[in-house]
C-alpha positions as CSV (number, residue, x, y, z in Angstrom):
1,X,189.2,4.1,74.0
2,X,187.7,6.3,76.5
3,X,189.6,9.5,77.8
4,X,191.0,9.5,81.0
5,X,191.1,12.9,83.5
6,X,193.0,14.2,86.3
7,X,190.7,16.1,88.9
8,X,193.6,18.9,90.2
9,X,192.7,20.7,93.6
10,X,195.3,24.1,94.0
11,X,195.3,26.2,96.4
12,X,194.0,29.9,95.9
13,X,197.2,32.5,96.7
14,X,195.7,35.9,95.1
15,X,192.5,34.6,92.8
16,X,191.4,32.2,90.7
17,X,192.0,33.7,87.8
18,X,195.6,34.2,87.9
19,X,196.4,30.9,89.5
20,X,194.3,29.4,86.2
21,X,196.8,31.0,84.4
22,X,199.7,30.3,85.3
23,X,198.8,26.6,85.7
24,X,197.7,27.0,81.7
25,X,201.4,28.3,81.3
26,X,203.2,26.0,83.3
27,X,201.5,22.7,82.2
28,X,202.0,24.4,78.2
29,X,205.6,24.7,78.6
30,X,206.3,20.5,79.6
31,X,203.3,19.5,77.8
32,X,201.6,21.4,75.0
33,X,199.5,19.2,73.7
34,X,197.3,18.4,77.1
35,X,194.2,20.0,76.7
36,X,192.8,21.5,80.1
37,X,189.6,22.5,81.5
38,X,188.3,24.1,84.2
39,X,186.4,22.7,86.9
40,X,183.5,25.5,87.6
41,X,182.0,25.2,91.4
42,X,180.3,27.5,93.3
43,X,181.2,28.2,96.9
44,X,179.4,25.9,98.9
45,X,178.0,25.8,102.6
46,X,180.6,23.7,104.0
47,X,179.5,24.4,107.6
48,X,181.9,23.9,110.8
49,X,186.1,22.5,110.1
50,X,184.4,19.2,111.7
51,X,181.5,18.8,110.1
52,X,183.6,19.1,106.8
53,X,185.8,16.5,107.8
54,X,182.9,13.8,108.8
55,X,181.6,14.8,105.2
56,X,185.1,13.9,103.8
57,X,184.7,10.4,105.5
58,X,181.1,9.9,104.3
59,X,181.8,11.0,100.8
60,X,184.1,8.0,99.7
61,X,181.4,5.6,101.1
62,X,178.6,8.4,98.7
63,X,181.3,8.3,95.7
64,X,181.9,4.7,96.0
65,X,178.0,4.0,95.8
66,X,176.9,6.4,93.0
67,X,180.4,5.0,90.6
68,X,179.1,1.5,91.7
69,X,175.5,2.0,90.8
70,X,176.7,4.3,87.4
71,X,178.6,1.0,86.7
72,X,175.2,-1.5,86.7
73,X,173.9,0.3,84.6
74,X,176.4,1.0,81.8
75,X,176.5,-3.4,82.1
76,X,173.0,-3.4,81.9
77,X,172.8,-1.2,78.6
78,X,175.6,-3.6,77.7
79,X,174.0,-7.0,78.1
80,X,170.8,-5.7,76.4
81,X,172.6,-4.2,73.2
82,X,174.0,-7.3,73.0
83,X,170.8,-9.4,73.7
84,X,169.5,-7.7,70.9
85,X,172.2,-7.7,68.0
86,X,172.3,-4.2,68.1
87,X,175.0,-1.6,68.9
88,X,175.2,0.8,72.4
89,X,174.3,4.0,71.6
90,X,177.1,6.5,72.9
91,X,176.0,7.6,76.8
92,X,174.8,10.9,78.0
93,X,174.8,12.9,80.7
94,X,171.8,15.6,80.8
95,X,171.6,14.9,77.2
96,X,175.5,15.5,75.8
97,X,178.4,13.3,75.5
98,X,180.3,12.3,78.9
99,X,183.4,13.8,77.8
100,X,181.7,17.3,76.8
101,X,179.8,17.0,80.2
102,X,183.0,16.8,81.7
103,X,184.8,19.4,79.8
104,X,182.1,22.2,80.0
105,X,180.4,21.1,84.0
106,X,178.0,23.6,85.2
107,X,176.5,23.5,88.4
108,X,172.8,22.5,88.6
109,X,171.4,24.8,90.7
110,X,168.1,24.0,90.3
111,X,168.6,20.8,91.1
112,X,171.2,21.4,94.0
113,X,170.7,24.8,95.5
114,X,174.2,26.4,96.8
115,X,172.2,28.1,99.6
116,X,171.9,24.4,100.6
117,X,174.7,22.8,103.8
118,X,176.8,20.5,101.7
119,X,175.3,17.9,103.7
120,X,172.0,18.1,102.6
121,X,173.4,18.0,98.6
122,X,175.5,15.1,99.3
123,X,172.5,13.0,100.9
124,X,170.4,13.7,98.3
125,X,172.2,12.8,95.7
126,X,172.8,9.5,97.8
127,X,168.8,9.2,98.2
128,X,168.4,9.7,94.6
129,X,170.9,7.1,93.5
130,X,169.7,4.7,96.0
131,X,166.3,5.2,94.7
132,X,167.5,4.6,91.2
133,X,168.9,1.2,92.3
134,X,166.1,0.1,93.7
135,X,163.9,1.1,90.6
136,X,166.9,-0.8,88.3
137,X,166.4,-3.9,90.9
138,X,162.5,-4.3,90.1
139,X,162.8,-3.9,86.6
140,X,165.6,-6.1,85.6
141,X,163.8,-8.9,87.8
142,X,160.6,-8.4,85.8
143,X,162.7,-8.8,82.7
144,X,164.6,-11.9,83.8
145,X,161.4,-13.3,84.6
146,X,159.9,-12.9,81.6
147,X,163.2,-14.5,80.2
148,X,163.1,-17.3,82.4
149,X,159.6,-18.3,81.3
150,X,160.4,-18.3,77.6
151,X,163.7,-20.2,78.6
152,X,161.8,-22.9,80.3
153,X,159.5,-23.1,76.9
154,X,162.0,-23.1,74.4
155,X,163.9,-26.0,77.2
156,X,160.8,-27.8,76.3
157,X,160.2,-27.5,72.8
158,X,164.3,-28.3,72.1
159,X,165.5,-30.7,74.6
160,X,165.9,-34.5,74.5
161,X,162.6,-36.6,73.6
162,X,162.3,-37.5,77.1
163,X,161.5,-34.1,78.3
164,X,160.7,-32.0,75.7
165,X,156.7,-30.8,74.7
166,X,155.8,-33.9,71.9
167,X,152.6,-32.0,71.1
168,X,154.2,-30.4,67.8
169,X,155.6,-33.8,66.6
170,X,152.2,-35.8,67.2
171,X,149.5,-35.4,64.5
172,X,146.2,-36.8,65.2
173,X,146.1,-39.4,63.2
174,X,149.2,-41.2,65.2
175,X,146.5,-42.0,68.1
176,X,144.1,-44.7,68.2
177,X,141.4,-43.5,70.8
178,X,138.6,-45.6,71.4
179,X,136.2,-47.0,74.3
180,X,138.9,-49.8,74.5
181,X,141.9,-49.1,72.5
182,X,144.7,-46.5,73.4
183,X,148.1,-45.0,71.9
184,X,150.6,-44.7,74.4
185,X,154.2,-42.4,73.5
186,X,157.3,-44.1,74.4
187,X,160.9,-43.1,74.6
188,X,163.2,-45.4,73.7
189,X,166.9,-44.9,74.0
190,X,168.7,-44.7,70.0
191,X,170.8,-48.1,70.6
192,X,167.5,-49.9,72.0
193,X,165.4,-49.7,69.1
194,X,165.7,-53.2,67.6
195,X,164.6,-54.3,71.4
196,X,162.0,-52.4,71.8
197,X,160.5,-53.6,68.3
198,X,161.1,-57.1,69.2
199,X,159.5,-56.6,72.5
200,X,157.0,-54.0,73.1
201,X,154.2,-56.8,72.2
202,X,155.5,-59.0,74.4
203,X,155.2,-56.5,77.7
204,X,151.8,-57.1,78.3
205,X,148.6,-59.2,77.2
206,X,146.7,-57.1,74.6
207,X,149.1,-55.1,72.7
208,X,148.1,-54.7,68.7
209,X,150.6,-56.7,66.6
210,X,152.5,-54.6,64.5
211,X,151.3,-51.0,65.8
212,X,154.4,-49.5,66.8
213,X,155.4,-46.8,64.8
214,X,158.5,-44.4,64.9
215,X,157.4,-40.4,64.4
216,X,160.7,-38.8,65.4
217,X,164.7,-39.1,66.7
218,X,166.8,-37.2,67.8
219,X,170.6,-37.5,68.8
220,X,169.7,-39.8,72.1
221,X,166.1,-41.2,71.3
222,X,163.4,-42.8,69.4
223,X,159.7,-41.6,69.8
224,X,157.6,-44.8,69.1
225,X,153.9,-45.0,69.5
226,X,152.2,-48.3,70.6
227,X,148.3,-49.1,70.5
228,X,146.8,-51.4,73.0
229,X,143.4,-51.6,75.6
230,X,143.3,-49.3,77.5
231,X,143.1,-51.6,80.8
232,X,146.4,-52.8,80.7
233,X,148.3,-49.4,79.9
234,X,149.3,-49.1,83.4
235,X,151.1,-52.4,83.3
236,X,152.5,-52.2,80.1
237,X,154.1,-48.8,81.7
238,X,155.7,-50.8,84.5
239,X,157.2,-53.5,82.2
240,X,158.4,-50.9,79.9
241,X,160.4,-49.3,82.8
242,X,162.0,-52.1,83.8
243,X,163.5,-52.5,80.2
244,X,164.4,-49.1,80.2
245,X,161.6,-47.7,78.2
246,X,159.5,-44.5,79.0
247,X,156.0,-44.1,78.2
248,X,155.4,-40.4,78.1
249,X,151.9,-39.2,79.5
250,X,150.5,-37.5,76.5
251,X,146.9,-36.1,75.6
252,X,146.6,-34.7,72.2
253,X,144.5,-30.9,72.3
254,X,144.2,-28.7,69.7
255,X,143.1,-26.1,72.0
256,X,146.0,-26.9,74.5
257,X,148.4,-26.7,71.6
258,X,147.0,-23.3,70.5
259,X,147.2,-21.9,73.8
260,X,150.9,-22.7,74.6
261,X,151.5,-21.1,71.1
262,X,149.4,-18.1,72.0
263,X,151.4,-17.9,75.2
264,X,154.4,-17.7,73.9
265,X,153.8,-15.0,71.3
266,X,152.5,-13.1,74.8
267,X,155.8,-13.8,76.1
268,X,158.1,-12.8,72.9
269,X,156.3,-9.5,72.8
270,X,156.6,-9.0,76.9
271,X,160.2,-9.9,76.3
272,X,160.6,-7.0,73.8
273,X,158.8,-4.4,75.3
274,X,160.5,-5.1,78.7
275,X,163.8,-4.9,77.0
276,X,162.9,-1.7,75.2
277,X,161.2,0.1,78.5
278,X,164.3,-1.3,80.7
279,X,167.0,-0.2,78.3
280,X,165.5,3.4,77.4
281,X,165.6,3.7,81.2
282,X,168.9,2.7,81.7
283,X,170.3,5.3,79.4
284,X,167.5,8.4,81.1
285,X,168.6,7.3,84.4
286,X,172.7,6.7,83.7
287,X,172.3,10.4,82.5
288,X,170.9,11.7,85.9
């Protein structure tokens, strides 16, 4: 369960020492077992009573952002942990544990120069964030991209028989291709099978007797090849509509085949690597 603080503002009396104290003491003697930290900040370049106050108005729109932002991207991590079996490594910030960032905060100066007006630190750290965003944007698009395409593949290669890729359930020698003969695929729904085989040589002139043959099922269709000449295959298309039948347009290639396999090793290795780049970002940029 992650730990939950209380950001406490006081107001300085004598010094910040003392009043450190005697919050230590006063919290110790109702509650000894609450840890407490201190909150170092530097004095910073507030500028003029109202420009302090239009900075107090802009800073819940700022905090609001960066929390929202922070929050993406700890989903992000999230999902693709999750995508890949594995387990979220615990988040950072500047390279240590949230909690002991927390605990032991140190102004960046470096980074966020106190001689700086408030102003300017605050719409920085706004530019930054946006800019992270943005970056977070292009890359998880790239990556759902790259999913998409594989989606639509494996969509093809798993769905029903009337949509799915046949080329890794056809062998060559299921076709007849000649200067006059020609195999046609058709679909034909599981509790139609005994009409198709009583009909198919009946839905046009020159079918081949006998050349149906069944090469796969599934849990809604038949495949079933048919030879015929290759002049009446348009009409023996229409007929088998009308019955309910659908003649798949099919043309058996060896390099075709081999190229859709080759593109979808591409794609499996895009996929990783996409995942890998996107998530070591997400954890660089959560910790800025």
């Amino acid at each position: 369960m992650a730990s939950r603080y209380w950001v406490v503002s006081l107001p300085v009396q004598s010094s910040a020492s003392s009043l450190w104290s005697r919050l230590q003491d006063s919290i110790s003697k109702n509650s000894f077992d609450t840890p407490l930290y201190r909150f170092n900040t530097p004095d910073l370049r507030v500028g003029t009573l109202d420009s302090l106050l239009a900075l107090c108005d802009d800073l819940l729109k700022s905090n609001n952002f960066v929390e929202g932002v922070s929050n993406k991207i700890k989903r992000q991590i999230e999902d693709l942990e999750r995508i890949s079996g594995g387990e979220s490594t615990a988040l950072t910030v500047d390279g240590v544990p949230v909690d002991s960032y927390l605990t032991r905060f140190a102004w960046d100066e470096a980074k966020y120069p106190t001689m700086s007006p408030l102003r300017e630190i605050v719409d920085s750290i706004h530019v930054q964030v946006a800019k992270i965003e943005d970056d977070l944007k292009v890359r998880v698009a790239e990556y759902n991209n790259v999913r998409s395409q594989l989606n639509a593949i494996n969509r093809k290669q798993s769905g029903s028989l009337a949509v799915r890729d046949l080329s890794n359930l056809v062998k060559p020698e299921d076709l007849v291709i000649s200067e006059h003969l020609l195999t046609l695929l058709a679909v034909v729904p599981k509790y139609s099978q005994k009409d198709w085989l009583s009909s198919y040589e009946t839905l046009t002139t020159y079918v081949v007797p006998r050349s149906s043959k069944k090469l796969h099922e599934d849990n809604e269709y038949a495949l079933y090849t048919v030879t015929l000449f290759g002049r009446v295959a348009d009409n023996f298309r229409t007929n088998a509509r009308e019955k309910g039948f659908q003649v798949r347009d099919f043309e058996y290639s060896p390099e075709a085949q081999e190229g859709r396999k080759q593109d979808l090793e591409r794609l499996l290795q895009d996929q990783e690597t996409l995942r890998a780049s996107l998530l070591q970002w997400c954890y660089t940029c959560y910790g800025e």
